[in-house]
ROPALUM-32065 format. One line per 4 residues: number of its first residue (from 1); their letters; for each residue x, y, z of N, C-alpha, C. Coordinates in pm, whole numbers. Example, Ala and Ser with C-alpha at 12.3 -4.5 7.8 and 13.67 -1.06 7.14 Angstrom:
# ROPALUM-32065
1> AS> 1319,-569,780,1230,-450,780,1320,-330,780  1285,-225,708,1367,-106,714,1290,3,787 .
//
This chain:
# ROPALUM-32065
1> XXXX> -1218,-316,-6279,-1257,-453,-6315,-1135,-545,-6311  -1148,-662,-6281,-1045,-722,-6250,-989,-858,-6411  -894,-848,-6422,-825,-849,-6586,-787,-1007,-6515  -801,-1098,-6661,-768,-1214,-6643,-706,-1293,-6786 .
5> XXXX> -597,-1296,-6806,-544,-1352,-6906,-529,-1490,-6951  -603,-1575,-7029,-615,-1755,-7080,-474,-1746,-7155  -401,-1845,-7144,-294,-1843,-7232,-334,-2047,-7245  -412,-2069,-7384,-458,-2164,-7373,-515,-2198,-7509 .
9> XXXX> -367,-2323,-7594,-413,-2355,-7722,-567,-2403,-7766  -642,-2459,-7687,-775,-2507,-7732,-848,-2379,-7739  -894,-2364,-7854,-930,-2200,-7865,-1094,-2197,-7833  -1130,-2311,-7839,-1301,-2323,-7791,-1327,-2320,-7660 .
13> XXXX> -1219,-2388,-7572,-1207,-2404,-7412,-1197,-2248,-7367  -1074,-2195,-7472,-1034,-2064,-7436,-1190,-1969,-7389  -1194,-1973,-7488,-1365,-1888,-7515,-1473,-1909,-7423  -1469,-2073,-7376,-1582,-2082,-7280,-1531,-2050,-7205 .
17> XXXX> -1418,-2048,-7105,-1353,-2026,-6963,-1356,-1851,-7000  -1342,-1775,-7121,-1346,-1659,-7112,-1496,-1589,-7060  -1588,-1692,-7167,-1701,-1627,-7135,-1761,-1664,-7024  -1697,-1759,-6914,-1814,-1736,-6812,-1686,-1645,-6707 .
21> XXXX> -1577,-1655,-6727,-1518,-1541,-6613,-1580,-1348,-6667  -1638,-1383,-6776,-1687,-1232,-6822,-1841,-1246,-6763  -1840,-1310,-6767,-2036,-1336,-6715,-2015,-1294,-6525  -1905,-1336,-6481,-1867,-1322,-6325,-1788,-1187,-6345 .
25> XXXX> -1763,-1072,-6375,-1722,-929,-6383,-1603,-919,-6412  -1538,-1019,-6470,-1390,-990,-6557,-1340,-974,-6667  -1268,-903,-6671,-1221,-819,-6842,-1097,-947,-6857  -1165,-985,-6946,-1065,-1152,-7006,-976,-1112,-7151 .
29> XXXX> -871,-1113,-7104,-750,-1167,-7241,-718,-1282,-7305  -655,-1303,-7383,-655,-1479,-7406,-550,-1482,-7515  -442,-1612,-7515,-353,-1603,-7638,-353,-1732,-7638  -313,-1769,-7781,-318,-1909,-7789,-185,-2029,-7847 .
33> XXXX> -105,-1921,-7787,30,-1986,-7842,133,-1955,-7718  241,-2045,-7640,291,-1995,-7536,421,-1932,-7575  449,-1865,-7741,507,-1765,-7768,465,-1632,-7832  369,-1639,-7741,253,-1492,-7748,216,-1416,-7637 .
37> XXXX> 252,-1531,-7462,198,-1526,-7410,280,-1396,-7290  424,-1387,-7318,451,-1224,-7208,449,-1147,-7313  409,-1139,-7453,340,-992,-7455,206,-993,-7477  142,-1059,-7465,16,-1066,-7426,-55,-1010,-7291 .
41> XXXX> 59,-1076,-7190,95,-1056,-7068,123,-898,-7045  202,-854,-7095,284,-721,-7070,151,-606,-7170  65,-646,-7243,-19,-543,-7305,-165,-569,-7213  -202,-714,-7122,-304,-665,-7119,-254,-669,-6958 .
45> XXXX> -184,-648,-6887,-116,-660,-6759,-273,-666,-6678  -300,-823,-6656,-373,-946,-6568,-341,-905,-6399  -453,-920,-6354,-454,-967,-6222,-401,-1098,-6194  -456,-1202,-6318,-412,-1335,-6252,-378,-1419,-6413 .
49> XXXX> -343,-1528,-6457,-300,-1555,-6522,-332,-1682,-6524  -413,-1756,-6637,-452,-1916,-6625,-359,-1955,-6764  -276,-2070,-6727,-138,-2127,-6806,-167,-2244,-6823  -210,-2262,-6997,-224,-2415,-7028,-45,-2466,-6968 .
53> XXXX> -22,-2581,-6947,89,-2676,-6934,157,-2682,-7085  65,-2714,-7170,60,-2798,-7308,61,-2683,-7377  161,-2610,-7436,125,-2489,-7576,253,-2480,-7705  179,-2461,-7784,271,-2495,-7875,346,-2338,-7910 .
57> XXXX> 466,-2341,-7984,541,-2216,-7987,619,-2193,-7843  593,-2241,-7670,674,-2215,-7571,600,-2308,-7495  678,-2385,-7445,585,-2454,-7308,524,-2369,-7210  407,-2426,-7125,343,-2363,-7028,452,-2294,-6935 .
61> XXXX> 533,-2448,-6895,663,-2482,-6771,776,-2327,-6778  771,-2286,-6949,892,-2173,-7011,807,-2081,-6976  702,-2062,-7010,668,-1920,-7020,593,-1908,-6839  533,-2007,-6766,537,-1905,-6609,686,-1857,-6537 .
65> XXXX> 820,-1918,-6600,950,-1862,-6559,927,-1748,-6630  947,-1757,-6756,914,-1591,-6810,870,-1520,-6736  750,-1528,-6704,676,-1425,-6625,752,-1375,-6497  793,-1489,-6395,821,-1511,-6275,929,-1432,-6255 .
69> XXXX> 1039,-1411,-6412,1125,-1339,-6424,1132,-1205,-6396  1002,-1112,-6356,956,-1005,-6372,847,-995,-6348  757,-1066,-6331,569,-1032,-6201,563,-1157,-6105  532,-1119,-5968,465,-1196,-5891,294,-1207,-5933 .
73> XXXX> 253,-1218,-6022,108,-1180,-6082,81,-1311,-6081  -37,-1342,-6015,-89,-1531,-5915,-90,-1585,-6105  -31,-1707,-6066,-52,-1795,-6226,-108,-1949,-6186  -259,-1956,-6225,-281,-2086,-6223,-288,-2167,-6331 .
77> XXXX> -235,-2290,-6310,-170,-2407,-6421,-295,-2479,-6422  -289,-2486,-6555,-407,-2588,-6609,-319,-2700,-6677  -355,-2812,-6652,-293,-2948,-6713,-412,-3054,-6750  -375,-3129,-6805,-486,-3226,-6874,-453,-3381,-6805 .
81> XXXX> -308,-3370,-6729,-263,-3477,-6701,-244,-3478,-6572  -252,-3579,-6505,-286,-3599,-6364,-179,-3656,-6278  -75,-3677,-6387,85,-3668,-6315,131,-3590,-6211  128,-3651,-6102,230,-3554,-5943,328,-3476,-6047 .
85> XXXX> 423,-3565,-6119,563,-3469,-6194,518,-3358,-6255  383,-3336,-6353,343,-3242,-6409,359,-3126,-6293  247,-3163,-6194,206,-3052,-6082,325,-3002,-6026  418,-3104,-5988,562,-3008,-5877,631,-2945,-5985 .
89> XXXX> 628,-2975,-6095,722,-2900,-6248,670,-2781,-6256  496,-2745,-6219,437,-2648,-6225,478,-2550,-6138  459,-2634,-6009,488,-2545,-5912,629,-2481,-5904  735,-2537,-5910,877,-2546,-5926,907,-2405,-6001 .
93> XXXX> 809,-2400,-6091,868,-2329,-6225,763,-2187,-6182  682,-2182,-6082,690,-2047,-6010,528,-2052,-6013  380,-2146,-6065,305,-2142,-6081,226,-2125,-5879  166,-2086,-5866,77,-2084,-5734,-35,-2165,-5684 .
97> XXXX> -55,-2185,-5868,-203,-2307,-5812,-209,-2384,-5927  -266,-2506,-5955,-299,-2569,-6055,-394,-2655,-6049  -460,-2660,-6173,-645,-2763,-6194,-579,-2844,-6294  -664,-2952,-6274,-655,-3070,-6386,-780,-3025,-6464 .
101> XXXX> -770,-3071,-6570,-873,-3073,-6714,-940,-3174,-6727  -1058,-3193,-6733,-1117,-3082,-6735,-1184,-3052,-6617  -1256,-2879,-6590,-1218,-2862,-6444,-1386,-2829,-6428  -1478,-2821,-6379,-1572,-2766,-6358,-1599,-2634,-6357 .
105> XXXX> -1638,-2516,-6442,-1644,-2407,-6373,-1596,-2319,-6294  -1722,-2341,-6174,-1733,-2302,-6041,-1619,-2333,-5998  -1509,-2428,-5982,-1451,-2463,-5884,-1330,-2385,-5996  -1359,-2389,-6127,-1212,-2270,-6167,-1227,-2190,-6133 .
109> XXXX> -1326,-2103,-6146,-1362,-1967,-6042,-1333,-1921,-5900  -1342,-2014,-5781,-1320,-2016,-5688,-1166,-2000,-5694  -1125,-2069,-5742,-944,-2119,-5726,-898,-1997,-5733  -944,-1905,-5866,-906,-1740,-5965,-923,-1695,-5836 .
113> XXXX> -1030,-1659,-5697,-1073,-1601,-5657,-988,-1598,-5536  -961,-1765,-5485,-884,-1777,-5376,-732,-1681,-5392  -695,-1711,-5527,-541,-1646,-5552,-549,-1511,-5554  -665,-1455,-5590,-691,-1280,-5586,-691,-1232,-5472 .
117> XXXX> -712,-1321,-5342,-782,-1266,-5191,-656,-1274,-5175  -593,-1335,-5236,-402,-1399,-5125,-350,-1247,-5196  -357,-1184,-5301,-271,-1128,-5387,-298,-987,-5311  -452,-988,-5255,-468,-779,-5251,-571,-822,-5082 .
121> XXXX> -497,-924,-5005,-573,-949,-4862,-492,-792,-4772  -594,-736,-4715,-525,-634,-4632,-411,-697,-4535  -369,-593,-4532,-223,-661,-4414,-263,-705,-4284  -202,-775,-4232,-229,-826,-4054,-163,-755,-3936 .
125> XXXX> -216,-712,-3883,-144,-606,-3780,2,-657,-3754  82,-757,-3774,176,-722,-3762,254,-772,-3899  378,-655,-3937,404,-650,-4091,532,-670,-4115  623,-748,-3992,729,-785,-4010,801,-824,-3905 .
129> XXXX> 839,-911,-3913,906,-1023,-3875,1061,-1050,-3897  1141,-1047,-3755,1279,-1045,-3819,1322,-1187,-3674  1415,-1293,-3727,1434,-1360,-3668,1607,-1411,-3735  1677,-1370,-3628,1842,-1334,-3684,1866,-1244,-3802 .
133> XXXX> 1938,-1320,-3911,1927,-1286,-4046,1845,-1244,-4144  1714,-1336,-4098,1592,-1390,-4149,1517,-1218,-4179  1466,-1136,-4249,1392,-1084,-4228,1265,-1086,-4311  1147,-1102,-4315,985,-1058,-4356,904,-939,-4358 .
137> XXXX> 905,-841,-4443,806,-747,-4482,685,-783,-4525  555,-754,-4473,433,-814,-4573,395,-722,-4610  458,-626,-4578,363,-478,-4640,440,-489,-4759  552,-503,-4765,648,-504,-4911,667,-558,-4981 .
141> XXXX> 608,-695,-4900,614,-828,-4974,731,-885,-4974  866,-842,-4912,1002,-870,-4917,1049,-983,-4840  1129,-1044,-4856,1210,-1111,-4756,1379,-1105,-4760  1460,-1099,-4677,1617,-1055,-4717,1718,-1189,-4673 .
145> XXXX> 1773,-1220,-4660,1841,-1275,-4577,2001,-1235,-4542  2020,-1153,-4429,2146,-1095,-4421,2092,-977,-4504  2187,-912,-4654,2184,-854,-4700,2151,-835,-4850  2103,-963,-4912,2051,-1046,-4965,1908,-1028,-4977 .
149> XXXX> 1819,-1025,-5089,1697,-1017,-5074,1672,-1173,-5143  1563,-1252,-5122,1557,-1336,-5140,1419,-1352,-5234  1408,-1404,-5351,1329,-1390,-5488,1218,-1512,-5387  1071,-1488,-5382,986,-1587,-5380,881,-1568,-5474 .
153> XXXX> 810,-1642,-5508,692,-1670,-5568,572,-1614,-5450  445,-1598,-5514,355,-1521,-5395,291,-1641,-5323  299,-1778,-5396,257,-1893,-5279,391,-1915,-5159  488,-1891,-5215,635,-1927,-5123,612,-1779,-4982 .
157> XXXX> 587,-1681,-5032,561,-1602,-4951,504,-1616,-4831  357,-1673,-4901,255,-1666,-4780,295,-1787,-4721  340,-1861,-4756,374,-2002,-4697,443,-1965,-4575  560,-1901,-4640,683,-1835,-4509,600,-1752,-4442 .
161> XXXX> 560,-1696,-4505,440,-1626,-4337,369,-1681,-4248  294,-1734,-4297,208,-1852,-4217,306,-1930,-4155  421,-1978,-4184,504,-2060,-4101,552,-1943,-3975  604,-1875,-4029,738,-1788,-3947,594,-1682,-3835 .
165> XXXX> 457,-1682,-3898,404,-1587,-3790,380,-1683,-3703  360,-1812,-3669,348,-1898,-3599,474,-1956,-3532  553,-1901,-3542,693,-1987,-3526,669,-2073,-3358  709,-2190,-3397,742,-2282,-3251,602,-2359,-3297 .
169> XXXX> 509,-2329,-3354,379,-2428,-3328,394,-2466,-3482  338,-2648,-3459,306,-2719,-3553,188,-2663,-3613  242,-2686,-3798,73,-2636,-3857,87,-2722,-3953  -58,-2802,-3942,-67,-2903,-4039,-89,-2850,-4203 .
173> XXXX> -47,-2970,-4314,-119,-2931,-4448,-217,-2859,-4476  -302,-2916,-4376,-461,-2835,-4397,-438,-2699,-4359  -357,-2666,-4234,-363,-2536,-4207,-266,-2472,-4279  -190,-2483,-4340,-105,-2458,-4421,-200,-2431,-4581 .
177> XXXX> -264,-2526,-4645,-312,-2483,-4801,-428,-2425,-4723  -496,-2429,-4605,-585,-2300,-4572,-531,-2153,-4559  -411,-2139,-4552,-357,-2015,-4537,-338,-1942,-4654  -310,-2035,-4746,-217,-1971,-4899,-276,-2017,-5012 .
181> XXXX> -421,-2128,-4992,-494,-2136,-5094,-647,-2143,-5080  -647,-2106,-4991,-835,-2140,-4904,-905,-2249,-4898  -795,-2339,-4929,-878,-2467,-4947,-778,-2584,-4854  -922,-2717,-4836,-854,-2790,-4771,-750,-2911,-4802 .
185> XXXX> -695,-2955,-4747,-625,-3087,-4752,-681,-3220,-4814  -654,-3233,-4896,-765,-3379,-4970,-648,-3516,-4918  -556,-3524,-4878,-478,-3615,-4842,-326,-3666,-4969  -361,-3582,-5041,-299,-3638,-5202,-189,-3526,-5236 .
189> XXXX> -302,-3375,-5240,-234,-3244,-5250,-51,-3269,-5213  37,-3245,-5291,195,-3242,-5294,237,-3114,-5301  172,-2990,-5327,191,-2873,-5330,270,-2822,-5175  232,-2836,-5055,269,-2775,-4974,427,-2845,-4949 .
193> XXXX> 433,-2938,-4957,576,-3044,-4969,656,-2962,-5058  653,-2935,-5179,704,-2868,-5317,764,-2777,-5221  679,-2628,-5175,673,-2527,-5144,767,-2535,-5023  743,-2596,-4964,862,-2624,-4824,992,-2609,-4871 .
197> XXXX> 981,-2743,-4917,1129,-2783,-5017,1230,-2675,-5090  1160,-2597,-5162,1200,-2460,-5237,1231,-2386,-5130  1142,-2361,-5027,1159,-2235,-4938,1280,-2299,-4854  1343,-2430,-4815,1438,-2453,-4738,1583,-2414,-4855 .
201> XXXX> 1533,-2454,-5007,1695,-2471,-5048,1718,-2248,-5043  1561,-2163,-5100,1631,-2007,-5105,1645,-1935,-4985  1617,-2020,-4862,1662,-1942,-4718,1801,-2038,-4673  1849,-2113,-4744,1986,-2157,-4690,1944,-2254,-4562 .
205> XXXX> 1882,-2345,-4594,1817,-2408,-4511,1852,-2578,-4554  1939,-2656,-4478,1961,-2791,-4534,1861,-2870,-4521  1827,-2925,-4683,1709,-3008,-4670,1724,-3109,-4588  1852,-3145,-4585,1889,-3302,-4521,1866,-3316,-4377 .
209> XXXX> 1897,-3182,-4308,1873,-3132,-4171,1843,-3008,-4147  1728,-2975,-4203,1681,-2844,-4210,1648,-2785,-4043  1743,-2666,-3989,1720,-2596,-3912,1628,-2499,-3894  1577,-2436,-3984,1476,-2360,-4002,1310,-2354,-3993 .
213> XXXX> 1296,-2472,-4084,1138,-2504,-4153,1205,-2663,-4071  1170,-2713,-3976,1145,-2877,-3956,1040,-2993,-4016  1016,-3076,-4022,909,-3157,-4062,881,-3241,-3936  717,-3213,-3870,722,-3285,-3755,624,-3407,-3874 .
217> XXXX> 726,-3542,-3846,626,-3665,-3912,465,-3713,-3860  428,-3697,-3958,265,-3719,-3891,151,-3631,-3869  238,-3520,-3903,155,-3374,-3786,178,-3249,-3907  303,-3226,-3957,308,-3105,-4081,419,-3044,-4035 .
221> XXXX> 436,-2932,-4037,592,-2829,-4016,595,-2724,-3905  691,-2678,-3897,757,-2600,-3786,838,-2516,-3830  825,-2359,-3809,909,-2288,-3844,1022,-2279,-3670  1125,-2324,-3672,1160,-2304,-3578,1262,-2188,-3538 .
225> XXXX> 1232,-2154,-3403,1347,-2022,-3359,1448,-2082,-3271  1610,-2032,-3396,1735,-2060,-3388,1732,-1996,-3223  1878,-2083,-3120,1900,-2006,-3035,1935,-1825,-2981  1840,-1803,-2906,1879,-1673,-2886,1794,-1547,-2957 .
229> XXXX> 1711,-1641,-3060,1595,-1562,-3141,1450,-1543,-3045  1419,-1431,-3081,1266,-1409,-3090,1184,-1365,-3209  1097,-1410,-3209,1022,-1313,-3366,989,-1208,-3346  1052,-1122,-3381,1034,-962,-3332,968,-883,-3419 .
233> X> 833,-815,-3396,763,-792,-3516,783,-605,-3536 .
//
């Protein structure tokens, strides 16, 4: 059965978001203080992890680093506030997905569901990718650079995959949060921008003139191959 942990001061919200992910076949945890929430974490060890923003005893923002410190385990951010700064703080701080409050249901469900398919999707016939320095395991989930292993989050991952298995072709936003969140482009979404950004400063990649990850204006990104590279799988 698949384990789902609320870390979420409103203890009535808690309960309803528990009881309908138990009504849909999940064994639900729940804490209500965000200095409860990695051993909460570490006793009922979650498939996925829903993170109020707002908790008293540890911020939301403290405790998905906590985690991040030690599980790639998908964490979606719940916020009440509809601030861009909230969302990239989320993301920044290692979160994979985030809903505003209040959220409908169904569409929290879906989101839990999209991050579970990304977390345990069978592998793609090809499982690694080495381009110079650069290297990609998806079976391992790894990435190195040189000799260097390089720490990502499991949205930064698939991101770099989806970029680097495509390398040389433009892939828009849409095809981009279709890859790593199943969903489409609403025109607003700042998440895939965030995620770039991060992935240029931990691959040594200058934002200012990024060689690596390009930005074609108008169109979305480019993983590009340095001279003399091929993506060799």
């Amino acid at each position: 059965m698949t384990k789902a942990l609320i870390v979420e001061d409103d203890v009535k919200l808690s309960r309803l978001i528990a009881q309908f992910l138990e009504s849909h076949g999940f064994e639900v945890a729940q804490a209500w203080r965000g200095d409860q929430a990695v051993d909460a974490f570490v006793q009922a060890q979650p498939d996925v992890v829903l993170l109020d923003l707002m908790l008293p005893g540890r911020d939301g923002l403290q405790v998905c680093r906590d985690l991040r410190a030690f599980s790639a385990t998908p964490i979606l951010m719940l916020t009440a506030r509809e601030d861009d700064l909230d969302q990239i703080l989320g993301l920044e701080s290692g979160a994979d997905d985030y809903v505003i409050k209040p959220v409908e249901p169904r569409v929290l469900l879906a989101r839990v569901r999209a991050l579970l398919r990304r977390q345990t999707s069978a592998p793609e016939t090809r499982t690694r990718l080495v381009f110079g320095r650069l290297q990609i395991d998806r079976s391992a989930r790894s990435v190195h650079l040189g000799d260097a292993e390089v720490d990502l989050t499991t949205m930064e991952f698939e991101m770099l995959w989806a970029l680097a298995s495509h390398a040389g072709q433009v892939l828009t936003r849409d095809d981009l949060l279709n890859a790593v969140r199943g969903i489409e482009f609403n025109g607003l979404d700042r998440s895939v921008d965030v995620c770039v950004s991060k992935l240029r400063r931990k691959l040594d990649d200058d934002p200012r003139d990024p060689l690596r990850i390009k930005t074609v204006w108008g169109k979305g990104y480019l993983f590009s191959l340095l001279e003399g590279e091929s993506n060799l799988a």
